[in-house]
C-alpha positions as CSV (number, residue, x, y, z in Angstrom):
1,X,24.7,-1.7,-16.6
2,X,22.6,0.8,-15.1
3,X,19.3,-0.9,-17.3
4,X,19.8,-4.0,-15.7
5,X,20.1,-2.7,-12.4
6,X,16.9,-0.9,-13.2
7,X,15.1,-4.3,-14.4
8,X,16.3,-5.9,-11.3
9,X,14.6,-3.5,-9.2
10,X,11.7,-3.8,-11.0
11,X,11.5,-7.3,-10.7
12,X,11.8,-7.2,-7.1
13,X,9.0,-4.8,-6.9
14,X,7.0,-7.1,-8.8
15,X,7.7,-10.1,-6.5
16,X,7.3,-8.1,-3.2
17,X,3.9,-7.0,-4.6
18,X,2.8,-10.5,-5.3
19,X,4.0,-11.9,-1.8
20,X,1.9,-8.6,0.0
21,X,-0.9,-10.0,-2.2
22,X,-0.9,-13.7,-2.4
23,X,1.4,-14.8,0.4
24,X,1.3,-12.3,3.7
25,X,-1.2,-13.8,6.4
26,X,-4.8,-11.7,5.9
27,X,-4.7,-8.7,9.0
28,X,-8.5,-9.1,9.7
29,X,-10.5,-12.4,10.2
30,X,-13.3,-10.4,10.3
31,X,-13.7,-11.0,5.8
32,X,-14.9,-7.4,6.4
33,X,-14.5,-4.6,8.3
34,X,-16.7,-5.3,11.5
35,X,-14.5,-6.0,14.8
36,X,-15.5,-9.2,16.3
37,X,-15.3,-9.7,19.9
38,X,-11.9,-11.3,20.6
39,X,-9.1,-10.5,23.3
40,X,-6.9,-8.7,20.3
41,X,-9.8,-6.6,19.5
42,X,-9.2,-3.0,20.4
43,X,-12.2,-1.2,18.1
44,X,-15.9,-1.0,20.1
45,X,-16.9,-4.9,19.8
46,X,-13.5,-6.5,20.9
47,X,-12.7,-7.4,24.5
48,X,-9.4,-6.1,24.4
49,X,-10.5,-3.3,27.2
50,X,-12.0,-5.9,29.5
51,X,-9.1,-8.5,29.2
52,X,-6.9,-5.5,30.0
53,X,-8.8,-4.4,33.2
54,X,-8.4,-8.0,34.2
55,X,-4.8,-8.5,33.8
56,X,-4.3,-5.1,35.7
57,X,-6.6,-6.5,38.7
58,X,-4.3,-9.1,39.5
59,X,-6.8,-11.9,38.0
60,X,-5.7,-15.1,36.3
61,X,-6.9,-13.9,32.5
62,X,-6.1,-16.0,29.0
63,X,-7.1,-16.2,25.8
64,X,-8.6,-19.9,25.2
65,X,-7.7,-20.7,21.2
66,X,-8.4,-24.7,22.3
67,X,-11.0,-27.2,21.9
68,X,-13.0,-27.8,24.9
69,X,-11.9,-30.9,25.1
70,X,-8.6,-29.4,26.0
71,X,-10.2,-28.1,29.3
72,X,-9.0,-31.2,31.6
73,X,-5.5,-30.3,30.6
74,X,-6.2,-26.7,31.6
75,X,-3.2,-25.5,34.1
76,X,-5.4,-24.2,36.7
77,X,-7.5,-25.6,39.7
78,X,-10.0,-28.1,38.5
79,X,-12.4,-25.8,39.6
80,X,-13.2,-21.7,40.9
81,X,-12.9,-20.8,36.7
82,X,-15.1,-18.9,34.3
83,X,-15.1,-18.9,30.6
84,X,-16.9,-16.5,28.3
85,X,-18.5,-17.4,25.2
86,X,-19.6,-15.0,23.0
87,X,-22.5,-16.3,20.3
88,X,-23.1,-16.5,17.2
89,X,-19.4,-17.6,16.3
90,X,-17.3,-18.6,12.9
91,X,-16.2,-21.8,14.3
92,X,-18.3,-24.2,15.0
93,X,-18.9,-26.9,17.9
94,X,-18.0,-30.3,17.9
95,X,-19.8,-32.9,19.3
96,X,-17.6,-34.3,21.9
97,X,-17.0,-30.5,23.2
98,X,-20.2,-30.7,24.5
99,X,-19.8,-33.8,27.3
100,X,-16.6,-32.0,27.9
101,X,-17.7,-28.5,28.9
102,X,-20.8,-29.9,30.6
103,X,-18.1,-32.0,33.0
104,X,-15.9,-28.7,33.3
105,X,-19.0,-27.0,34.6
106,X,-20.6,-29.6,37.2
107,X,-17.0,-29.4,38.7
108,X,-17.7,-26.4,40.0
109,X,-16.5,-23.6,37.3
110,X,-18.7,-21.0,35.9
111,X,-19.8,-20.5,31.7
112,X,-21.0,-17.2,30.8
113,X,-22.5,-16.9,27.9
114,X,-22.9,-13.6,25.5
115,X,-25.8,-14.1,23.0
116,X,-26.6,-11.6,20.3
117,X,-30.8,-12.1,20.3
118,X,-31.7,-8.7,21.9
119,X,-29.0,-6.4,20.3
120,X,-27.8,-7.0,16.8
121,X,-23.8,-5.6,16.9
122,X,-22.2,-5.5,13.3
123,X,-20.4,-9.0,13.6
124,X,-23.8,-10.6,14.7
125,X,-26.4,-8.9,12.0
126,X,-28.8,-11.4,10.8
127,X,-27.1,-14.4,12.5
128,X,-30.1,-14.2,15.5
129,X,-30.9,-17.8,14.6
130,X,-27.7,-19.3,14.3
131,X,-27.0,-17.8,18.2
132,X,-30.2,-19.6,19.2
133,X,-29.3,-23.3,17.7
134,X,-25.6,-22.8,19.2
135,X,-26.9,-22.2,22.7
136,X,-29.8,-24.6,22.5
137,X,-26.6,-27.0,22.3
138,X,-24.6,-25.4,25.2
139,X,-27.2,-25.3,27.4
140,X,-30.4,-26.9,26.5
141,X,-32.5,-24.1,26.9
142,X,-34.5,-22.6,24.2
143,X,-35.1,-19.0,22.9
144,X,-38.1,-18.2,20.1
145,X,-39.5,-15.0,18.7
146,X,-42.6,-13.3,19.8
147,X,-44.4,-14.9,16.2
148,X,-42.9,-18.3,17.3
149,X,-44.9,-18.3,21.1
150,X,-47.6,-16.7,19.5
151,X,-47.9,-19.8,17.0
152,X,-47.3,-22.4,19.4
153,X,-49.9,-20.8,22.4
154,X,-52.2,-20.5,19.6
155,X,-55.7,-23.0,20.2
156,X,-56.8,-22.6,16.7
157,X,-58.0,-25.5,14.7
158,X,-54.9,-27.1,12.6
159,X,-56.7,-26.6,9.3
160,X,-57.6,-22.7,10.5
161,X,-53.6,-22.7,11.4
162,X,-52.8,-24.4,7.9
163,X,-54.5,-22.2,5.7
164,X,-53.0,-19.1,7.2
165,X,-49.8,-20.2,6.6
166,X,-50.4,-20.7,3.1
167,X,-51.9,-17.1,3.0
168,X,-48.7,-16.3,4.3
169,X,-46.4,-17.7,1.6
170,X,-49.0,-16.7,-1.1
171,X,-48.2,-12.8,0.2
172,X,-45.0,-13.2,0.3
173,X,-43.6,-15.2,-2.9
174,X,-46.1,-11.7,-4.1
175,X,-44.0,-9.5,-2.3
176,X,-40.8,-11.4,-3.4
177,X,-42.2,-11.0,-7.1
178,X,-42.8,-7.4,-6.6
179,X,-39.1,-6.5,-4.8
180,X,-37.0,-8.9,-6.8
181,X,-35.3,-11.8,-5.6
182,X,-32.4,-12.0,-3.2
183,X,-31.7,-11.6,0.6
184,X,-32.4,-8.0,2.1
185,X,-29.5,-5.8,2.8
186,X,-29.4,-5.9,6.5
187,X,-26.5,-2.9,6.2
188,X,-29.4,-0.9,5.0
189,X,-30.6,-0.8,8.5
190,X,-27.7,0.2,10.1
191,X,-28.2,2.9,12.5
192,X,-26.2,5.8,12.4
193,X,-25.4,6.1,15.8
194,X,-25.7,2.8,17.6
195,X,-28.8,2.9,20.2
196,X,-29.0,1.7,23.6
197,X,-31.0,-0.9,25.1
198,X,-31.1,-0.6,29.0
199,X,-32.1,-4.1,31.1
200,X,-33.3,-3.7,34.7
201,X,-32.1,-6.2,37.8
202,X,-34.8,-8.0,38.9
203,X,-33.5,-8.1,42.8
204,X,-31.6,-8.6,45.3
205,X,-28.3,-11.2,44.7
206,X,-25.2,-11.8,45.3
207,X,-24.4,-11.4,41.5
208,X,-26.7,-7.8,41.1
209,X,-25.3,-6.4,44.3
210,X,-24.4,-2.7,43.2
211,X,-26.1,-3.6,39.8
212,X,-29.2,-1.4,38.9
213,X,-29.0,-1.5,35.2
214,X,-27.2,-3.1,33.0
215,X,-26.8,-1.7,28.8
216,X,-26.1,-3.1,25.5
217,X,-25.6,-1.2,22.9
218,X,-27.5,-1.9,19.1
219,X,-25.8,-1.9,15.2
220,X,-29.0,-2.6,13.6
221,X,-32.6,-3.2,14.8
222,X,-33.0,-6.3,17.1
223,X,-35.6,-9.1,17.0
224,X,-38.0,-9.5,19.7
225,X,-36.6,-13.1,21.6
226,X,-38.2,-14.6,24.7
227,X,-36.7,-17.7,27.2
228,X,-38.8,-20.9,26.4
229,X,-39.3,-22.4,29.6
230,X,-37.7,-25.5,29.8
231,X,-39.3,-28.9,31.5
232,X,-36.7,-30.0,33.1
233,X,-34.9,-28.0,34.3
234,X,-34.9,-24.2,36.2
235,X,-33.1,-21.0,35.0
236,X,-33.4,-17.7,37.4
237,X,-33.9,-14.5,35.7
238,X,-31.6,-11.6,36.6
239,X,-32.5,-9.2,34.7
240,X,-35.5,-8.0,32.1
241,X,-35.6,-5.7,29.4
242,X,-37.9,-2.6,29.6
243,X,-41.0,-5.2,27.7
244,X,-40.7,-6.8,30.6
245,X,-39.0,-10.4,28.6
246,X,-36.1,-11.8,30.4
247,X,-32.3,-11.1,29.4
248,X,-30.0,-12.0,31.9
249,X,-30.3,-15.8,33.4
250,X,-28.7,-18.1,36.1
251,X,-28.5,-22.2,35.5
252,X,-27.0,-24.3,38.1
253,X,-25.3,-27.3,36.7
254,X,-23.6,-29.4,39.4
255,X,-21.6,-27.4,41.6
256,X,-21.1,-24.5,39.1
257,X,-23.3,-22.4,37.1
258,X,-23.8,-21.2,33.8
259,X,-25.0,-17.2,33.3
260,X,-26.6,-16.3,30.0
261,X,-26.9,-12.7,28.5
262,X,-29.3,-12.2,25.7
263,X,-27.1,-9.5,24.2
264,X,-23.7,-9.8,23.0
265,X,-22.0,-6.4,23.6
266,X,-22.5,-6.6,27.0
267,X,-18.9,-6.5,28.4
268,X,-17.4,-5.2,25.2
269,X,-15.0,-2.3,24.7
270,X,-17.8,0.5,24.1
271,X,-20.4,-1.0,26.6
272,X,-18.3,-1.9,29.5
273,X,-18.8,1.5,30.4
274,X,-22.5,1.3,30.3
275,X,-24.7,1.8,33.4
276,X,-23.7,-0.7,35.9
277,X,-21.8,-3.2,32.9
278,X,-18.5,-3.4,34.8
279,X,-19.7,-3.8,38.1
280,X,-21.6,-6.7,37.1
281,X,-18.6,-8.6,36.1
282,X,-17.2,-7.7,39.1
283,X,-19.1,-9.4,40.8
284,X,-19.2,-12.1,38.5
285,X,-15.2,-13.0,38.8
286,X,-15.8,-12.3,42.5
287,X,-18.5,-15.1,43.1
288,X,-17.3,-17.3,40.5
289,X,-13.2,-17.3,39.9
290,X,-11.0,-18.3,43.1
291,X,-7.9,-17.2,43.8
292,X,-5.9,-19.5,41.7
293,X,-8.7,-19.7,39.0
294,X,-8.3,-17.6,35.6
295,X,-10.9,-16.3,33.4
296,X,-11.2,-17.8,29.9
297,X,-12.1,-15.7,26.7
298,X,-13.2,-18.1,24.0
299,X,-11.5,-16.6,21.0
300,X,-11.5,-19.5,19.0
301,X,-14.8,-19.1,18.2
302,X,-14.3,-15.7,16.6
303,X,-12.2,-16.7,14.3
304,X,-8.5,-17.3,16.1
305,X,-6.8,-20.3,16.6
306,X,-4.1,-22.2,18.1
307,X,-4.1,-24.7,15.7
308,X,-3.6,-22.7,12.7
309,X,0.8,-22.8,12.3
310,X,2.0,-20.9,9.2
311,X,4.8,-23.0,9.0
312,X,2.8,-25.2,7.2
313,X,2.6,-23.0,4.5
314,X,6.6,-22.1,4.2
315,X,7.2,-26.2,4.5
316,X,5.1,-27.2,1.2
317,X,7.4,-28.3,-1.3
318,X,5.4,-27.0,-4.0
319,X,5.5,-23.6,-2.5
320,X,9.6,-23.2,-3.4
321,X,9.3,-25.2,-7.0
322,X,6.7,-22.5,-7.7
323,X,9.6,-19.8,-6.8
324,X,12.2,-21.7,-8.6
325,X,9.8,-22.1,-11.9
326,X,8.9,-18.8,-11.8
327,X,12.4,-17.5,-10.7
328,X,13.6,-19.1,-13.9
329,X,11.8,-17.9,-16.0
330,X,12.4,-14.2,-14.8
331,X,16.4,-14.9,-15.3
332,X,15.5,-16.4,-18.8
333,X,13.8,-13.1,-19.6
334,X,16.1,-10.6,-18.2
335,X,19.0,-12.6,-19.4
336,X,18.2,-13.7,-22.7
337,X,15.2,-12.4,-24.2
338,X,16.1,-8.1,-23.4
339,X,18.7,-6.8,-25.5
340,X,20.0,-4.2,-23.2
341,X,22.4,-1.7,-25.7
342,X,25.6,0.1,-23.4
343,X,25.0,4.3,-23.6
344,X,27.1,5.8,-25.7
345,X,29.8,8.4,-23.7
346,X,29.5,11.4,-25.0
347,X,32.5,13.9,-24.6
348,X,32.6,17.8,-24.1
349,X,34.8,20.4,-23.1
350,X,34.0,21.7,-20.0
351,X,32.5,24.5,-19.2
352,X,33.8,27.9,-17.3
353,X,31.3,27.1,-14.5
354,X,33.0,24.0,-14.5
355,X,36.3,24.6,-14.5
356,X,35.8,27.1,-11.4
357,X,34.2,24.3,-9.5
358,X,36.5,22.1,-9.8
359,X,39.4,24.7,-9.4
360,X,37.6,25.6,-5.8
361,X,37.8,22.0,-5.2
362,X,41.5,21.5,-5.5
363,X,41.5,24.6,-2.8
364,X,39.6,23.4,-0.5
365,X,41.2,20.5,-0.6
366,X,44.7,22.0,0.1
367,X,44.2,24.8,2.3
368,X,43.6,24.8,5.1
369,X,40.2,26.3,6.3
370,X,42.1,28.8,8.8
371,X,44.2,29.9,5.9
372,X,40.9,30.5,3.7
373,X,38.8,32.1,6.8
374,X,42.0,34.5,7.0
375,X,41.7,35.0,3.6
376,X,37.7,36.2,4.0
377,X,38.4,38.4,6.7
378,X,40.9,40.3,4.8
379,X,38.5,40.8,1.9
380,X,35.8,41.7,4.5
381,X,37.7,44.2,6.5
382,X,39.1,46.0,3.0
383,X,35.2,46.1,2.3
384,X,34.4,47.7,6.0
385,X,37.6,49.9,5.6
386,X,35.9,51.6,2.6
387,X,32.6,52.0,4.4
388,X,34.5,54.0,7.3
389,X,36.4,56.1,4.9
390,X,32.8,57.2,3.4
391,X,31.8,57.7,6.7
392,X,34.3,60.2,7.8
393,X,36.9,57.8,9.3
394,X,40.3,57.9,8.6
395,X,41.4,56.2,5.5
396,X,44.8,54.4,7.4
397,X,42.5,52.9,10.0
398,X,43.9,50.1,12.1
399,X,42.0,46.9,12.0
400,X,41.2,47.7,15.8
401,X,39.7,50.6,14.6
402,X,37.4,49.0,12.2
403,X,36.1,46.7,15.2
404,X,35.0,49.6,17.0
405,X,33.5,51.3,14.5
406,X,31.6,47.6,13.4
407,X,30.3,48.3,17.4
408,X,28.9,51.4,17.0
409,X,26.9,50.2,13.6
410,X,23.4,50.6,14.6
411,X,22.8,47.4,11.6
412,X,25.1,44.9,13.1
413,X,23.7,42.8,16.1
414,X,25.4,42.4,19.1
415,X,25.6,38.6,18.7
416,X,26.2,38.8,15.5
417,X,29.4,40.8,15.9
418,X,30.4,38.3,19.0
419,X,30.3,35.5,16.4
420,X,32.3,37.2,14.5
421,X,35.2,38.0,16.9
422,X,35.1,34.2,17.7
423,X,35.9,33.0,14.8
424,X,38.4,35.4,13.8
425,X,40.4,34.1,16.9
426,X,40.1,30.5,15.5
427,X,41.2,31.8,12.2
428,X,44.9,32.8,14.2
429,X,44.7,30.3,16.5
430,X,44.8,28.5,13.8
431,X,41.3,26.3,14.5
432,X,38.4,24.8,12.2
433,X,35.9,27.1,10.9
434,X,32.8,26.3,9.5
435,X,33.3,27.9,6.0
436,X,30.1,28.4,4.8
437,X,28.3,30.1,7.8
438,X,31.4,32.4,8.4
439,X,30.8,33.4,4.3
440,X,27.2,33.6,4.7
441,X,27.8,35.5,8.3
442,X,30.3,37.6,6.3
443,X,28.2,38.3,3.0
444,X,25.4,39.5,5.5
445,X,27.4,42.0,7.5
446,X,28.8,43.3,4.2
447,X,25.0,44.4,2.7
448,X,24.0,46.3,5.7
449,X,27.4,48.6,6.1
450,X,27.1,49.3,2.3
451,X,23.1,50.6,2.8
């Protein structure tokens, strides 16, 4: 019986294990170990800090896991809102988003949005361009690198302009040759301690009032990324890096606006701290959110979603015949294919040890334990008896006798002996005793009167 018992344990082992393995949700949507900046996020990239500071300030705060389409069914004023959006993402926009969020905003709510161009955190390495095309879709304006204005405010002849390029690709399909093929490791470029990049208001507004500095902090080293002046229409810069290229912007759209930081750790959990970070968004929610308005963290595009319902998973059919097929077979195998063999009993004589155990046993069980803590005073105060008569006492002593002279032992504590007298009244009260710290109490006293 007890081989079965030990199989089915086993097995259960084994099928726990496969459910930790196959069927528990994944913790992390991260597919690494890089926090990404959600509202659950408490490591340095999350906004779990800035969602908290909210909530405690009284101000309307939610994480949005919607569609933007979803927006017109919001629960809150039509307008006086702000949503953050936090570039590059893992999901993706869809077109009708678009119209939607460009509605939200002309009705008088406020989009900021949280770019990774001039700081490169861990979540966001290498992903510079996919940032730009997502908020050339957003907002229309355009961002290019320092070798992309170069190019394009280049006069040169197109045929000078041609040939240059192809110099270029000759080098490097040489320098691909000569380094192997493959991406390049941008983890090799990590910095060991992330660095700081510090951006500088421009002047005086109502959204840089307190606000001298603003800082984002750096995994790996950032591309160089300037505003493309758009045609049609106007952006105001806030801010500007210490090159002097613009990082913070203002857009009006309708009645609300739309803010763009060209850094996306900004407001996150180890740079809301930074220089005059918190103070910014201050005054930010202050300008921008009314009363009744809330402040919207996009989270679905970091990864978490509203739509996602593990129910799903539990209600496939195919989920429970893969338990029963495999549950089957398990009970064919334990059942019928082990040939578990009974132990055979093997009888002895007990021992002497054993004999006494058990003998104790059947006393303890039958006396009572004032009866048996009388009996161990006896024994110890026949032991203290001969101690005093080596001592000089008199060999007939009274048992009050023997207490006094237990008093004037210079080995035996004070406490100790108190102890003592107490449960020697419980013994002819009669009362409980605890057995085995009276005996061990007992066996101590005896060692030091005999030394």
């Amino acid at each position: 019986m007890r081989e079965r018992v030990l199989a089915f344990a086993l097995a259960m082992a084994a099928l726990l294990a496969f459910y930790a393995l196959w069927l528990s949700p994944a913790p992390s949507l991260d597919g690494g170990d890089e926090a990404r900046p959600t509202t659950s996020e408490r490591r340095g990239n999350g906004y779990a800090g800035l969602f908290e500071w909210l909530q405690r300030a009284g101000v309307g705060v939610r994480s949005w896991r919607e569609r933007y389409t979803a927006l017109n069914d919001l629960d809150a004023p039509p307008r006086g809102n702000l949503l953050v959006v936090t570039l590059p993402g893992l999901d993706t926009f869809r077109s009708e988003e678009f119209s939607a969020l460009d509605a939200w905003v002309r009705r008088g709510n406020t989009l900021l949005i949280n770019a990774a161009l001039l700081d490169q955190p861990g979540w966001a390495a290498g992903n510079e361009s996919s940032a730009v095309v997502e908020l050339e879709s957003l907002t229309a304006i355009e961002f290019e690198t320092r070798e992309g204005r170069e190019a394009r405010l280049d006069n040169k002849p197109l045929s000078d302009k041609v040939r240059e390029a192809d110099e270029r690709d000759a080098r490097k399909d040489d320098d691909d040759d000569d380094e192997g093929f493959g991406e390049p490791d941008v983890s090799e470029h990590r910095y060991e301690v992330p660095e700081k990049i510090v951006l500088h208001a421009t002047g005086p507004h109502a959204l840089l009032a307190g606000v001298r500095t603003l800082g984002l902090e750096t995994d790996f080293e950032p591309g160089e990324w300037s505003l493309r002046l758009p045609y049609d229409n106007f952006v105001l810069t806030l801010a500007r890096d210490a090159k002097g290229e613009g990082a913070l912007f203002e857009q009006r759209l309708g009645a609300g606006r739309i803010l763009i930081a060209a850094g996306g750790s900004l407001f996150t959990n180890r740079a809301l701290g930074n220089d005059d970070n918190a103070q910014f968004f201050a005054n930010v929610v202050s300008l921008s959110v009314a009363s009744d308005g809330v402040v919207l963290f996009d989270d679905l595009r970091q990864g978490l979603s509203a739509n996602y319902d593990p129910s799903r998973f539990y209600n496939d059919p195919r989920l429970y015949r893969t338990i029963l097929i495999l549950g089957g077979l398990w009970l064919v195998w334990v059942l019928g294919s082990t040939r578990l063999r009974a132990p055979v009993a093997a009888s002895h004589d007990p021992s002497e040890a054993d004999l006494v155990r058990h003998a104790g046993g059947l006393i303890a069980r039958t006396v009572s334990p004032a009866q048996q803590g009388l009996r161990l005073f006896n024994r110890f105060f026949a032991s203290v008896a001969r101690a005093a008569r080596g001592s000089g006492a008199r060999p007939d002593a009274e048992r009050g006798e023997l207490w006094g002279w237990l008093e004037r032992h210079a080995a035996i504590l004070p406490q100790e002996l108190d102890q003592l007298k107490t449960w020697y009244a419980d013994a002819h009260a009669p009362r409980d005793l605890p057995l085995a710290s009276l005996q061990n109490l007992l066996d101590k006293l005896e060692r030091r009167i005999k030394t």
